[in-house]
PAZAPA-4460 file (N, C-alpha, C; in steps of 0.05 Angstrom, whole numbers, plus 32768, in hexadecimal, padded with zeros to 4 digits):
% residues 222
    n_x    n_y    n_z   ca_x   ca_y   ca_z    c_x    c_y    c_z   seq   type   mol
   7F46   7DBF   7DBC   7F37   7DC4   7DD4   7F19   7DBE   7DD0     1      X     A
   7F0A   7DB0   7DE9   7EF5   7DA9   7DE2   7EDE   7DC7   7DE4     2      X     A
   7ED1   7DC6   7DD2   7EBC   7DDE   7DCA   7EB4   7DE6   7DE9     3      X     A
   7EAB   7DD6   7E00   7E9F   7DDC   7E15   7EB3   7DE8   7E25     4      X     A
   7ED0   7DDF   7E28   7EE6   7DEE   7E37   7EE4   7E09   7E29     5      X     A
   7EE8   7E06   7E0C   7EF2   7E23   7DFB   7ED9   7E37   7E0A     6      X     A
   7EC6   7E25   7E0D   7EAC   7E41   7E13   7EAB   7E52   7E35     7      X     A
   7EB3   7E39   7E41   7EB8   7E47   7E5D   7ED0   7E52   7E61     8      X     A
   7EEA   7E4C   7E4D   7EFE   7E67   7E4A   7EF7   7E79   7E4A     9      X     A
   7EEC   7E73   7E2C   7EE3   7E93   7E28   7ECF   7EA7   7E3B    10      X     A
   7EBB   7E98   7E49   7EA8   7EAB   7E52   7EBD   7EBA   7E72    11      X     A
   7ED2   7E9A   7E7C   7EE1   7EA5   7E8F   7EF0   7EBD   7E88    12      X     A
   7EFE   7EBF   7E7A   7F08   7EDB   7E67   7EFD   7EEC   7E66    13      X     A
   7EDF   7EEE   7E5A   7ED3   7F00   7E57   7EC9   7F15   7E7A    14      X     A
   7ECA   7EFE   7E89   7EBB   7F0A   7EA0   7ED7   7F19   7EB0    15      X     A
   7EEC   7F11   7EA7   7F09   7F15   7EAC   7F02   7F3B   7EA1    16      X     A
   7F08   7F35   7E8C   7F0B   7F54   7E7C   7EF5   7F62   7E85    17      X     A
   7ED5   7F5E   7E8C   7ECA   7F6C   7E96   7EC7   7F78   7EB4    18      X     A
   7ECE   7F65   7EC3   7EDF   7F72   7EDC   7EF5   7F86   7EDA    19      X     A
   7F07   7F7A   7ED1   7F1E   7F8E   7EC6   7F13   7FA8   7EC0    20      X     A
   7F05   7FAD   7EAE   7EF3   7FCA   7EA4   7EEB   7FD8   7EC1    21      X     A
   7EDA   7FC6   7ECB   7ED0   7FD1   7EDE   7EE5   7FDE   7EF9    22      X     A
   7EF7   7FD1   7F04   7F03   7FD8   7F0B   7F18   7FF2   7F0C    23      X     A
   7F26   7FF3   7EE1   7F2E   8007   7EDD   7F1C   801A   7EDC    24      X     A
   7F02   8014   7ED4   7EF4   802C   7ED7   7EE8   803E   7EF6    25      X     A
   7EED   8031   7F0F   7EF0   803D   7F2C   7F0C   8046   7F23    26      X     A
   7F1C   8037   7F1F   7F39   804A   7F20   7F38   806D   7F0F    27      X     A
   7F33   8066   7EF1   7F30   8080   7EE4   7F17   8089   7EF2    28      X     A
   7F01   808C   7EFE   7EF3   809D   7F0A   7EFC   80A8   7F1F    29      X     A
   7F0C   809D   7F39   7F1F   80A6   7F45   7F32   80BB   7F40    30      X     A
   7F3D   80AF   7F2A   7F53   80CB   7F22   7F48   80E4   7F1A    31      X     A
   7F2D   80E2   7F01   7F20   80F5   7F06   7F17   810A   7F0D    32      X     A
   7F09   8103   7F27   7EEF   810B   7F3C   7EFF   8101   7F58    33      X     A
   7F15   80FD   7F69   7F1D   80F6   7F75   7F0C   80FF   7F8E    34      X     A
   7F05   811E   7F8F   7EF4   8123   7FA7   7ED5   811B   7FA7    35      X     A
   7EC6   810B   7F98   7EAD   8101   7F91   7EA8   80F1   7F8F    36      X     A
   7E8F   80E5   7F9B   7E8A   80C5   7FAC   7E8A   80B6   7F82    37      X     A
   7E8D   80A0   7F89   7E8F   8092   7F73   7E70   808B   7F72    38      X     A
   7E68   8088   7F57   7E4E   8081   7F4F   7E50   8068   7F42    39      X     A
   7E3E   8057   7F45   7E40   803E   7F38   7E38   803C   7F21    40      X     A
   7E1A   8046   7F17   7E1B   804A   7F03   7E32   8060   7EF3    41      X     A
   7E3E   8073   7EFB   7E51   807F   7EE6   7E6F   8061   7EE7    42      X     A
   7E72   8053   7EF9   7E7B   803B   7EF4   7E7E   8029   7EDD    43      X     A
   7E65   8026   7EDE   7E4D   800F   7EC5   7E52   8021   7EAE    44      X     A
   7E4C   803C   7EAB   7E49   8043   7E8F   7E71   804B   7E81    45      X     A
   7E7E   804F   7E92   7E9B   8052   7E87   7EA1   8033   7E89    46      X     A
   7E95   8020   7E9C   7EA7   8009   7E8C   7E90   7FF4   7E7D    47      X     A
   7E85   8003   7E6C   7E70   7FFC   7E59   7E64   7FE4   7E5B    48      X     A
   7E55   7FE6   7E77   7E46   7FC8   7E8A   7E26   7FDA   7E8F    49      X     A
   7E11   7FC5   7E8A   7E02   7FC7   7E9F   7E00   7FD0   7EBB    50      X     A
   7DF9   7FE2   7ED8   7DF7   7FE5   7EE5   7DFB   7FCB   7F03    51      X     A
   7DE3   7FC3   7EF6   7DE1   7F9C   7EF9   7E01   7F85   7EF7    52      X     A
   7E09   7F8E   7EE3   7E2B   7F80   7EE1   7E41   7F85   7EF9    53      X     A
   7E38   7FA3   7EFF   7E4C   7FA8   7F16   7E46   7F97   7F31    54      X     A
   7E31   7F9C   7F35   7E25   7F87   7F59   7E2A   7F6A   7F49    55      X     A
   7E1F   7F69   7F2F   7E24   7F46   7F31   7E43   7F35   7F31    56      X     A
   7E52   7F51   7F2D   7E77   7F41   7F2F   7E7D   7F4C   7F4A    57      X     A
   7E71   7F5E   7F5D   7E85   7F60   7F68   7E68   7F5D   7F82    58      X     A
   7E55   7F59   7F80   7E47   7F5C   7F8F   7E37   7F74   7FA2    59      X     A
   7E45   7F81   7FA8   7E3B   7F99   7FB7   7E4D   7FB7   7FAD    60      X     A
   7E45   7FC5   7FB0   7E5E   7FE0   7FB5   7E73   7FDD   7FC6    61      X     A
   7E6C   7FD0   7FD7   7E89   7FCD   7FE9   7E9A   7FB0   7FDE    62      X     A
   7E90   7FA2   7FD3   7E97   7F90   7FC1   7EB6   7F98   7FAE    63      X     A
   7E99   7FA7   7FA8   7EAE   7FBA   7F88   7EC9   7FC3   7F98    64      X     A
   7EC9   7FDD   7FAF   7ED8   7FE6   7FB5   7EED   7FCD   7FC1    65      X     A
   7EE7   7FB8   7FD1   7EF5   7FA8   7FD9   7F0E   7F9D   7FC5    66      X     A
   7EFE   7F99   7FAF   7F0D   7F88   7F98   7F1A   7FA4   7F8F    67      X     A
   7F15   7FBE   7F90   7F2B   7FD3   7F84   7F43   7FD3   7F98    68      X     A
   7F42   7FD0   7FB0   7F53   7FCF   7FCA   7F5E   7FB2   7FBF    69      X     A
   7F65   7FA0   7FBB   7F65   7F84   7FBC   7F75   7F83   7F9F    70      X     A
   7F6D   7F90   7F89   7F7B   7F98   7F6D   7F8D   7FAF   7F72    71      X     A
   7F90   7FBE   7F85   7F99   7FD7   7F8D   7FB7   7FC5   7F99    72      X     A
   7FAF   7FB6   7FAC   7FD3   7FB1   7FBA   7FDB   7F98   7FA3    73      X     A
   7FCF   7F92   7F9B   7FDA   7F76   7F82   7FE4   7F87   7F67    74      X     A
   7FE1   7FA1   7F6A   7FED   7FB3   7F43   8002   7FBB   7F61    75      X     A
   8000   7FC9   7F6E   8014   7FD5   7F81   802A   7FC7   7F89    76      X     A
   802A   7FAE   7F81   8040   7F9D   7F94   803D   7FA2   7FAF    77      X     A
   8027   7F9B   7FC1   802B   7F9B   7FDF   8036   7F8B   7FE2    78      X     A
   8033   7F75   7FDA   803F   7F58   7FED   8057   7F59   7FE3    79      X     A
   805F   7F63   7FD6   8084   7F68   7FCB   808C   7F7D   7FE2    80      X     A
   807D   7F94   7FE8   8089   7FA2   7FFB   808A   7F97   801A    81      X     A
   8074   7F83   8023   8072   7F76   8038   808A   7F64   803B    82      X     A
   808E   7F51   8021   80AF   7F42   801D   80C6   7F4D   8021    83      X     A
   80C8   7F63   8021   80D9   7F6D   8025   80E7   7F78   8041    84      X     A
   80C7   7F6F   8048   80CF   7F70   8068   80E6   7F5B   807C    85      X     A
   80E5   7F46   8062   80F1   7F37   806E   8107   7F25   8068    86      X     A
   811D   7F42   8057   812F   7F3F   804D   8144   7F34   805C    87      X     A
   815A   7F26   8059   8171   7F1A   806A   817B   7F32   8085    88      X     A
   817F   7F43   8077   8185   7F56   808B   8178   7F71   8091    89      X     A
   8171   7F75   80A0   8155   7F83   80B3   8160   7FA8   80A7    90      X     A
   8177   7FB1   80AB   8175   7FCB   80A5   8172   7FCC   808B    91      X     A
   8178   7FBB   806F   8170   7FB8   8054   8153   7FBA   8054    92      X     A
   813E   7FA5   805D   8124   7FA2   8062   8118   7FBB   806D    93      X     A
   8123   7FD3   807B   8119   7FE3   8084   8121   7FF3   806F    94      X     A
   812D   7FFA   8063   812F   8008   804C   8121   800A   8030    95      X     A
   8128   7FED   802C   810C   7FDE   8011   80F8   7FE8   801C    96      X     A
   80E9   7FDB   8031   80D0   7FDE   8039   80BF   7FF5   8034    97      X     A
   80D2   8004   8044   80C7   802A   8047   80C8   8038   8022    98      X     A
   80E3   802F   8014   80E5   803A   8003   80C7   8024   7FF2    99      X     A
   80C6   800C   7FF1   80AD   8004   7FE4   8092   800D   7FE2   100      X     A
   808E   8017   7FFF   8070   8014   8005   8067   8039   7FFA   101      X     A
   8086   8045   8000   8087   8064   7FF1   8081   8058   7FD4   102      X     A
   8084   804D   7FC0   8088   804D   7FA5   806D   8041   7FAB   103      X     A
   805A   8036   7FB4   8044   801F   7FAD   802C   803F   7FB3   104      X     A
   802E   804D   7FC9   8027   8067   7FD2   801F   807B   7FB2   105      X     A
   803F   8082   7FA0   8043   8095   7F93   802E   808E   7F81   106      X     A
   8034   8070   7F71   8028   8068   7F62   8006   8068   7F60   107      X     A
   7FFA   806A   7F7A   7FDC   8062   7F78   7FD8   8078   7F87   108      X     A
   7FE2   8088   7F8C   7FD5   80A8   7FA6   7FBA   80AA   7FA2   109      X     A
   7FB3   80B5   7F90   7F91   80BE   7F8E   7F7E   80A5   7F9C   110      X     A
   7F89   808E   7F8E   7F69   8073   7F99   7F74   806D   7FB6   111      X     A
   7F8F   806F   7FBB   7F8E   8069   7FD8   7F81   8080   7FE6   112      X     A
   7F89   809D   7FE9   7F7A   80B4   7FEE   7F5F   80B1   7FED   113      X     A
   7F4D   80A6   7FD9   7F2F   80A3   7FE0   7F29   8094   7FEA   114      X     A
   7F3B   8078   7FF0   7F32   8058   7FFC   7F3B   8065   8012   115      X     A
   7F52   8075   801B   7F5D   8076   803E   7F40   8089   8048   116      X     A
   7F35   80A0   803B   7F21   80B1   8046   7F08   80A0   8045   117      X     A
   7EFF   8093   8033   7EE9   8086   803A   7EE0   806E   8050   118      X     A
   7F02   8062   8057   7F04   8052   8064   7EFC   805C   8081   119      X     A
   7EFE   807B   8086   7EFF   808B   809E   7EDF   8092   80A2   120      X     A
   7ED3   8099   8088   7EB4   80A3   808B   7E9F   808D   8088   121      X     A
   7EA9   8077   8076   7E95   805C   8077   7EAE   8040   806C   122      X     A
   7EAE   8034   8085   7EC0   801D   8088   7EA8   800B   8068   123      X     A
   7E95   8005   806E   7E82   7FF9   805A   7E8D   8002   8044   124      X     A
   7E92   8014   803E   7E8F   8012   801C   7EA5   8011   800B   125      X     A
   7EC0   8006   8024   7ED9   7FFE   8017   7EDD   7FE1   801F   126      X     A
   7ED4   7FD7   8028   7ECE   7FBC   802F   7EE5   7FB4   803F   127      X     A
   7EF0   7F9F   8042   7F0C   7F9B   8053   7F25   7FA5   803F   128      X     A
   7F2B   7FB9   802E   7F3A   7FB8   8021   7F57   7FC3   8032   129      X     A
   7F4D   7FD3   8037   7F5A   7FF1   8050   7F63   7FE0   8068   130      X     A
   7F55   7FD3   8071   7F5E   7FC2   8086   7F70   7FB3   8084   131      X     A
   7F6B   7F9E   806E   7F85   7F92   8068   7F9D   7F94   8064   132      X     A
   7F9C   7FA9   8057   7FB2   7FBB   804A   7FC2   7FBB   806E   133      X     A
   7FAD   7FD2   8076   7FBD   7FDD   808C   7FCE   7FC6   809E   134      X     A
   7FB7   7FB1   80A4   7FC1   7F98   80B8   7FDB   7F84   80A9   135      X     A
   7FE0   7F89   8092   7FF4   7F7E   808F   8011   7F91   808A   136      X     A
   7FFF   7FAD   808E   801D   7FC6   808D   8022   7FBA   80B5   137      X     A
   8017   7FAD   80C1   801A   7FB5   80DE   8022   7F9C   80E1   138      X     A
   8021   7F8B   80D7   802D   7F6C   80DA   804E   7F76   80D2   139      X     A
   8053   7F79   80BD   806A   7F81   80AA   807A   7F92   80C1   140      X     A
   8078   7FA8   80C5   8088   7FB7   80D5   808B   7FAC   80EC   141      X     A
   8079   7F9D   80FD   807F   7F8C   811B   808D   7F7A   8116   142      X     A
   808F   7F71   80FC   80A4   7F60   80F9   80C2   7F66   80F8   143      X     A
   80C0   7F83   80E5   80D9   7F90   80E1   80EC   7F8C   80FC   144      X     A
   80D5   7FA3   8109   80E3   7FA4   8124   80EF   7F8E   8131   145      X     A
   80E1   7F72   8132   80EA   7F60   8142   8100   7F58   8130   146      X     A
   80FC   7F59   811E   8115   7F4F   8111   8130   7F6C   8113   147      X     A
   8132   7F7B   8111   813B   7F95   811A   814B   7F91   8137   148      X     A
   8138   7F87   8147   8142   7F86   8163   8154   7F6A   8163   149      X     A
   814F   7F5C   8158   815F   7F3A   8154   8177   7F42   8146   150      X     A
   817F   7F4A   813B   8198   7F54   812C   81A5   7F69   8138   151      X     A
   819A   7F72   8154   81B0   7F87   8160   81AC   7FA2   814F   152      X     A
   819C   7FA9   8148   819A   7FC4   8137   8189   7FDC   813D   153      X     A
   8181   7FD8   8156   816E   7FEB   815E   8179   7FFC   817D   154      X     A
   8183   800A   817D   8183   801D   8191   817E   8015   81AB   155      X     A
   818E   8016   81C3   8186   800C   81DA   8170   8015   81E2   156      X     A
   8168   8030   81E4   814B   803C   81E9   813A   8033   81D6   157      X     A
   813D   802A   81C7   811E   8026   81BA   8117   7FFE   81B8   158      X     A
   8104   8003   81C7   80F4   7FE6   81C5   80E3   7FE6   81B0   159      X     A
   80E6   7FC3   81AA   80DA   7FB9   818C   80BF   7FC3   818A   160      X     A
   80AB   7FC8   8199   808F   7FD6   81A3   809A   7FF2   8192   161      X     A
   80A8   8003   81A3   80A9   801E   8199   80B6   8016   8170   162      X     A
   80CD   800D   8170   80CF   8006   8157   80B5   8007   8144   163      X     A
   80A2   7FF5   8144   8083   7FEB   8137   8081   8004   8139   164      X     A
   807C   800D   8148   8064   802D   8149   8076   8041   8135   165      X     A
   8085   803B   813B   8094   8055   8128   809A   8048   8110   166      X     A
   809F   8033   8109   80A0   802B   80ED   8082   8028   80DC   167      X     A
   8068   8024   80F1   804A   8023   80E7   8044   8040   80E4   168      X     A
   804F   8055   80F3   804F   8071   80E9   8057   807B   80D0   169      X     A
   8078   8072   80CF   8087   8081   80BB   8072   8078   80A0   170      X     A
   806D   8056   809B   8066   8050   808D   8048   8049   807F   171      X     A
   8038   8061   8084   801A   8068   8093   801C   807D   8073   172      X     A
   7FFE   806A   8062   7FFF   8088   8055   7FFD   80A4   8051   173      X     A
   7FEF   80A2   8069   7FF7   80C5   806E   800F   80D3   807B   174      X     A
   801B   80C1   8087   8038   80CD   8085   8046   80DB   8067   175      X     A
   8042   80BF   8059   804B   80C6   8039   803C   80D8   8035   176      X     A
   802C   80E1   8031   8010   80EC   8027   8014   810E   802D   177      X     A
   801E   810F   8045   8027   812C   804E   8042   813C   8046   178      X     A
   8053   812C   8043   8067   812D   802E   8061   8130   8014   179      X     A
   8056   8127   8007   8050   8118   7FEA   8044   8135   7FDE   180      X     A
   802F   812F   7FE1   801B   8145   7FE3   801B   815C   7FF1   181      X     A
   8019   8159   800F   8024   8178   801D   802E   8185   8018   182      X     A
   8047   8175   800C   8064   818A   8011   806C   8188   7FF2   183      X     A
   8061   8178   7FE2   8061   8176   7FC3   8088   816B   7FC1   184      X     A
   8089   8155   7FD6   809C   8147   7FCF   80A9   8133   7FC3   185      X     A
   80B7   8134   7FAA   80B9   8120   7F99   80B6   8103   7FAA   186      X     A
   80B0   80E2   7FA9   80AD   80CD   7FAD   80C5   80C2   7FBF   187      X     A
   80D9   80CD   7FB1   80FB   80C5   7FB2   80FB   80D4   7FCC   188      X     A
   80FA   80EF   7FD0   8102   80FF   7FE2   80F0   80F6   8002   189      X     A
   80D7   80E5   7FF6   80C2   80E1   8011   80D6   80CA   8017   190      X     A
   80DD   80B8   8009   80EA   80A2   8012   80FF   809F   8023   191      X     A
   8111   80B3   8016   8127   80BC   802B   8123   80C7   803F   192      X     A
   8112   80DA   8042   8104   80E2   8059   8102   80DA   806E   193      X     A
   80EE   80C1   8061   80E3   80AF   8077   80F5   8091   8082   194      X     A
   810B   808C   8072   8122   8077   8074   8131   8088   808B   195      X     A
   8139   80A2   8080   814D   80AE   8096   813F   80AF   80B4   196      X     A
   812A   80AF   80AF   8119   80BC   80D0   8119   80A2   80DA   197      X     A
   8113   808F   80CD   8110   8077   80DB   812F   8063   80E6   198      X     A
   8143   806D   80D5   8163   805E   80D5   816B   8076   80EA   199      X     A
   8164   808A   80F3   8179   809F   8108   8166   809D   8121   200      X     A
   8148   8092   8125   8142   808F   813A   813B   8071   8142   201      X     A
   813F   8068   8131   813F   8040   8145   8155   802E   8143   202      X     A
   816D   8037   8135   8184   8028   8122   8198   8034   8132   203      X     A
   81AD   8021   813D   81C5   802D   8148   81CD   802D   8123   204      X     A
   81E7   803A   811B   81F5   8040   8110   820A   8025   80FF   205      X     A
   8210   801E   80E7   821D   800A   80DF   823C   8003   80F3   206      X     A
   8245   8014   8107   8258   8009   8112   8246   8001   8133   207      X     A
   822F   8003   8132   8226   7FF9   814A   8227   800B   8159   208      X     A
   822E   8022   8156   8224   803F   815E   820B   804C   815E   209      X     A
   8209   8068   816D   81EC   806F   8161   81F2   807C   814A   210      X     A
   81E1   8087   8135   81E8   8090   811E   81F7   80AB   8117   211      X     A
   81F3   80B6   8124   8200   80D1   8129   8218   80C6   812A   212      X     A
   8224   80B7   8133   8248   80B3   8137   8258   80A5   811B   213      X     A
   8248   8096   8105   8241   8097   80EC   8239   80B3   80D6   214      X     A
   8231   80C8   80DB   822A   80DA   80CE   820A   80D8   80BE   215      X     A
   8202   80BA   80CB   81E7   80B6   80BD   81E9   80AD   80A7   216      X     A
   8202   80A7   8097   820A   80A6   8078   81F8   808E   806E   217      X     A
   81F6   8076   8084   81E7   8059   807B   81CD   806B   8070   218      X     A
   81BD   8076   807E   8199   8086   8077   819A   808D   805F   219      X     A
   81B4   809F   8059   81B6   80A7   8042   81B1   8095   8028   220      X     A
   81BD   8080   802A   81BB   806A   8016   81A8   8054   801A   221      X     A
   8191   8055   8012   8184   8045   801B   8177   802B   8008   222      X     A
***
């Protein structure tokens, strides 16, 4: 390799691993101090940077936080839970989905908890992270639904409209969040939870019934 490639490897690398630091280091300050605004310099000094290093990779504080939102659904598998939306068959996809976006939830609670509250008190200083996130939980489920309603699987009372809303509810982190935490319920148990509530009020039943004339047994297995 020629000396001039080897050198911009390396410095690409290097700027690689020092983001990385920086990054885990919002995450472990998070877990932390979860109720306390994040400081940039306590940033800089746990991921052993200059002050100056942090604005110059990520540009701003909202920068930073953007790229933790943005590293946040890419370790989480969002876009694996979004795929899933759009599995061959629509009551499977509603199952994955809900049970995914619960496991992507369990896994990161605390930084989503500070990115969902900060997103409420200053949109600025989480940058579009929160948004995104959310606008593609609301693409995903409108899709469910329409796809839900195209396969004959939804309840004569309920229109693909009502569908979305109640699937953008069930699967709303603070739904999880009130379970999870509220009620200090294992991950598994929010999942089922929230699969059953959503398969006994928009899903006729695997014989094309409403679910009740099934026993609900499909919710059960999800």
């Amino acid at each position: 390799m020629a000396p001039r490639k080897y050198e911009q490897r390396r410095r690409a690398e290097a700027a690689g691993e020092t983001r990385r630091r920086i990054l885990d280091a919002v995450y472990d300050r998070i877990g932390e101090a979860p109720s306390e605004p994040v400081s940039i310099d306590h940033i800089a000094r746990q991921a052993c940077v200059a002050r100056p290093t942090v604005y110059l990779v990520f540009g701003s504080r909202a920068g930073l936080f953007d790229a933790v939102g943005a590293d946040l659904l890419d370790r989480g598998g969002f876009a694996r839970v979004l795929e899933s939306a759009y599995a061959s068959d629509a009551r499977d996809s509603l199952r994955r989905g809900i049970r995914g976006v619960v496991e992507m939830y369990a896994a990161h609670r605390d930084v989503l908890r500070v990115l969902t509250s900060m997103a409420l008190l200053d949109a600025a200083a989480v940058g579009g992270a929160v948004q995104r996130m959310e606008e593609g939980r609301s693409c995903g489920m409108t899709g469910l639904a329409q796809r839900l309603a195209d396969q004959g699987l939804l309840l004569p009372e309920v229109s693909k409209g009502q569908a979305a809303d109640l699937l953008w509810l069930l699967t709303s982190f603070d739904s999880f969040d009130l379970l999870y935490t509220g009620k200090a319920r294992p991950a598994d148990s929010v999942a089922l939870t929230l699969i059953t509530t959503a398969e006994r009020t928009l899903c006729r039943g695997a014989d094309g019934d409403a679910p009740e004339k099934n026993g609900g047994t499909d919710a059960a297995r999800p």
